[in-house]
C-alpha positions as CSV (number, residue, x, y, z in Angstrom):
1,X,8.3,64.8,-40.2
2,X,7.2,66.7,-37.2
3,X,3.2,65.8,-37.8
4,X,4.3,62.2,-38.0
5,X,5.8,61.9,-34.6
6,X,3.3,64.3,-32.9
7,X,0.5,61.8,-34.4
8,X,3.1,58.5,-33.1
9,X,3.1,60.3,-29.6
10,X,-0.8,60.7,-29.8
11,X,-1.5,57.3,-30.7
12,X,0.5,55.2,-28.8
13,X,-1.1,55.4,-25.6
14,X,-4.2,55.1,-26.9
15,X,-2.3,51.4,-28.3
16,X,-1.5,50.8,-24.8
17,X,-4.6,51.4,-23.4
18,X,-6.7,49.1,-25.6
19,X,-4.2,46.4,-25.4
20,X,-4.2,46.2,-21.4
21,X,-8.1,46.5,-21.3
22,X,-8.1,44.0,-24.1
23,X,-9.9,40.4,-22.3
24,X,-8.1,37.3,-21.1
25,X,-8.5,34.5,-22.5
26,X,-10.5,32.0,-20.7
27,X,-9.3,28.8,-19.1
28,X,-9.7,25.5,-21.4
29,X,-12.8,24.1,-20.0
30,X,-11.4,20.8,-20.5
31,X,-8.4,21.1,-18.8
32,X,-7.8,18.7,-15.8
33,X,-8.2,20.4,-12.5
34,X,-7.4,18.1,-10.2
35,X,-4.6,14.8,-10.9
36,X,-6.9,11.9,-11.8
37,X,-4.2,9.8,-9.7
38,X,-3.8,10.8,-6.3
39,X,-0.3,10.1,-4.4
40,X,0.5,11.0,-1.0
41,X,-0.2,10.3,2.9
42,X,-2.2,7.0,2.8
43,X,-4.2,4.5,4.6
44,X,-4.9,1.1,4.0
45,X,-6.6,-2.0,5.0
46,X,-6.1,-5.8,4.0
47,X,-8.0,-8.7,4.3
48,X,-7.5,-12.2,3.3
49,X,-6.1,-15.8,4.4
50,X,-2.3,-16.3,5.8
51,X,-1.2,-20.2,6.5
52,X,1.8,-21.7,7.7
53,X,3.4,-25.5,6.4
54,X,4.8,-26.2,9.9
55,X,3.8,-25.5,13.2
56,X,6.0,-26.0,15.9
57,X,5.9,-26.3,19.4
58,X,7.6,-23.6,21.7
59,X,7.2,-25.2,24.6
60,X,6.1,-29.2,24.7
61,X,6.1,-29.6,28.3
62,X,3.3,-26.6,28.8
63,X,1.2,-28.5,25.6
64,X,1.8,-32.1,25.9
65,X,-0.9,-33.0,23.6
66,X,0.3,-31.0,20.6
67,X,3.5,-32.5,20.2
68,X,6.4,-30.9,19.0
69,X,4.5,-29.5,16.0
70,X,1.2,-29.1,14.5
71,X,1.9,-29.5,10.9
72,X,-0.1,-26.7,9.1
73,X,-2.0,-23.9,10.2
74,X,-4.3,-21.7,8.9
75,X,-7.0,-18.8,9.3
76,X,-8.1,-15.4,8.2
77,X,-5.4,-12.2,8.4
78,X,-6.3,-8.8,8.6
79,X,-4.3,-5.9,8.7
80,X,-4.0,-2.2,8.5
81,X,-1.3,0.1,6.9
82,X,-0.6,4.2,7.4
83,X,2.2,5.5,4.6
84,X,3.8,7.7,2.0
85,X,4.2,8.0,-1.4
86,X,7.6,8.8,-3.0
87,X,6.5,9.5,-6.5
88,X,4.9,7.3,-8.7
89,X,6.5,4.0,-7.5
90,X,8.2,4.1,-4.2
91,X,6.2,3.6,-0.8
92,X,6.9,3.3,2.9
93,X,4.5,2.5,5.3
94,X,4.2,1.0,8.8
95,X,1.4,-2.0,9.6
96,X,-0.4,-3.6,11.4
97,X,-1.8,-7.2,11.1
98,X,-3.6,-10.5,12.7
99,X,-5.0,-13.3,12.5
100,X,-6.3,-16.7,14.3
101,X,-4.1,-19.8,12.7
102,X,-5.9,-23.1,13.4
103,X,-3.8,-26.2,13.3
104,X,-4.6,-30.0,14.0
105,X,-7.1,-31.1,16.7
106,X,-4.4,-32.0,18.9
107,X,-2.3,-28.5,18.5
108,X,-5.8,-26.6,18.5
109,X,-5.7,-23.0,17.5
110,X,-3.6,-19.6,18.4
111,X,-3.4,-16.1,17.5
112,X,-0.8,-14.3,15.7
113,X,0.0,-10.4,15.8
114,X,2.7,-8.6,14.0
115,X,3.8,-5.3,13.6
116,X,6.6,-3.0,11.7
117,X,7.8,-1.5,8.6
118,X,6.8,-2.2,4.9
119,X,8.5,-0.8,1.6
120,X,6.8,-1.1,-1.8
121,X,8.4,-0.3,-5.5
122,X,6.2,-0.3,-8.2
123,X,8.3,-2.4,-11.4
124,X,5.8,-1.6,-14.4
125,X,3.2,0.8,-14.9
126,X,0.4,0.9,-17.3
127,X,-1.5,4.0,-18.6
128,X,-5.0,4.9,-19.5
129,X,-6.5,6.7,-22.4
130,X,-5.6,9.6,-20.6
131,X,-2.3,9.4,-19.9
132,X,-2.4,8.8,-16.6
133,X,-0.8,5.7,-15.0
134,X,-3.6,3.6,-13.0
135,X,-1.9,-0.3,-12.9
136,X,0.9,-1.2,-11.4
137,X,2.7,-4.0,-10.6
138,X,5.1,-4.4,-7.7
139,X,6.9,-5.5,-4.9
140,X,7.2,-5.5,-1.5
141,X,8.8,-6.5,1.9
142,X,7.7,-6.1,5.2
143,X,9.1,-7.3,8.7
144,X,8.4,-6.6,12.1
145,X,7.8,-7.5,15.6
146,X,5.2,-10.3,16.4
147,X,3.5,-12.1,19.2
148,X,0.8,-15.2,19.6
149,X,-1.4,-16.3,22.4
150,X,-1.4,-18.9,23.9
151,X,1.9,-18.3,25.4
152,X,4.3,-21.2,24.9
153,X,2.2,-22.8,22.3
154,X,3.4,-21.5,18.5
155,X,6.1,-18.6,19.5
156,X,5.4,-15.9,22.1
157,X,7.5,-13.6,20.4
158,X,8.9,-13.2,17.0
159,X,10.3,-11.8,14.2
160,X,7.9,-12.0,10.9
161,X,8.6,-11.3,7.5
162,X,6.9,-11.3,4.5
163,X,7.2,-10.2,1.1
164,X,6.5,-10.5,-2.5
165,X,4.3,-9.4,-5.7
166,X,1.4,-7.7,-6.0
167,X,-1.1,-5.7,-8.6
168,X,-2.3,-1.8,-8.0
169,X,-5.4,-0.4,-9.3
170,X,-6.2,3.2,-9.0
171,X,-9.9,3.4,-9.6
172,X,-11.6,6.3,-11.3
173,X,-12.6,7.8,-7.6
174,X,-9.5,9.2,-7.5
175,X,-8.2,9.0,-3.6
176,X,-8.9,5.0,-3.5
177,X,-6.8,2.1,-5.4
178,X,-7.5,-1.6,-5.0
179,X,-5.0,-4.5,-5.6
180,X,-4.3,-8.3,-4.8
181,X,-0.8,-9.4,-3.2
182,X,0.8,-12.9,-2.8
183,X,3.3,-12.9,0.3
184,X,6.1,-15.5,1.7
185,X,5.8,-15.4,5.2
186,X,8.6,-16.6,7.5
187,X,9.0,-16.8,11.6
188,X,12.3,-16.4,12.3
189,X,12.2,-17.7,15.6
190,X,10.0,-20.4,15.5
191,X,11.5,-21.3,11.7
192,X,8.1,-21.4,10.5
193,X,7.2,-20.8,6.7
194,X,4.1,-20.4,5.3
195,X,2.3,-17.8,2.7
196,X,-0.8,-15.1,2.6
197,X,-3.0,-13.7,-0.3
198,X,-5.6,-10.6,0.9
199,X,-6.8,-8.1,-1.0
200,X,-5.8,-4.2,-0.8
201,X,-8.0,-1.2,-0.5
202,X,-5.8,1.9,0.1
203,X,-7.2,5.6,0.5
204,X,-4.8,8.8,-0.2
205,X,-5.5,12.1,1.5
């Protein structure tokens, strides 16, 4: 009994010595090491047409020759956007956006800036091969603060808001997504409706 616990007492920490010097296993080469979808602090840009149905005048005695409206309006919009992911399907953001709108011959043209918040939730989500959710589609809502030149001729200052769908793709380049979106656009001042389709690039840090 005695030789078998002096052998036990010699051999375990030669055991313990050969199972800490023992190797590590290495790292699954395949294994993802960075998240094929990125999510985050973002930037933006849009680009594409916006167009009123109704154009009204602010202030007919300034613009005789346009009337009291201009019936419809419409020219490129452009716009820029800095926010944050929430997860996989809540955004906030604040814009940026203008345009030139151009109506009849008699109302001529005018400019139209706006400016505020926008909040986006993602309602489906689609995944590729990998697992990893790239399409989405959404919706969203923004409103803001908004002004025109000429002064007196459409509506000097406003309130504009604008919302509705829009599809999400997050390419394979990881940081960048692209996307299409359909908007209702309302003046609330000047009771003006009208509508805008662009195209989305967005880059996340």
């Amino acid at each position: 009994m005695k030789n078998i616990l002096a052998i036990l007492a010699l051999t375990a920490p030669l055991l313990a010595g050969a199972q800490e010097s023992a190797p590590r296993l290495q790292e699954d080469p395949r294994a993802a090491r960075f998240r094929d979808v990125e999510r985050g602090l973002f930037v933006g840009m849009e680009a594409g047409y916006m167009a009123f149905t109704d154009t009204p005048t602010e202030d007919p005695a300034k613009y005789p020759y346009a009337g009291k409206a201009g019936g419809s309006a419409g020219g490129l919009m452009v716009g820029l956007t800095l926010g944050m992911d929430f997860g996989n399907r809540l955004s906030l953001a604040i814009y940026g956006q203008g345009g030139n709108q151009k109506g009849s011959s008699n109302y001529g043209a005018f400019s139209l800036f706006a400016g505020g918040l926008d909040a986006r939730v993602a309602l489906l989500g689609w995944t590729d091969r990998n697992d990893w959710e790239r399409f989405f589609l959404y919706v969203h809502g923004r409103g803001g603060y908004a002004k025109s030149w000429p002064e007196g001729l459409f509506s000097t200052n406003d309130v504009v808001v604008q919302g509705g769908p829009g599809i999400e793709y997050f390419t394979r380049l990881r940081h960048f997504s692209v996307g299409l979106a359909a908007d209702y656009v309302y003046a609330t001042k000047a009771k003006a409706s009208g509508f805008a389709v662009y195209p989305t690039v967005r880059y996340t840090f």
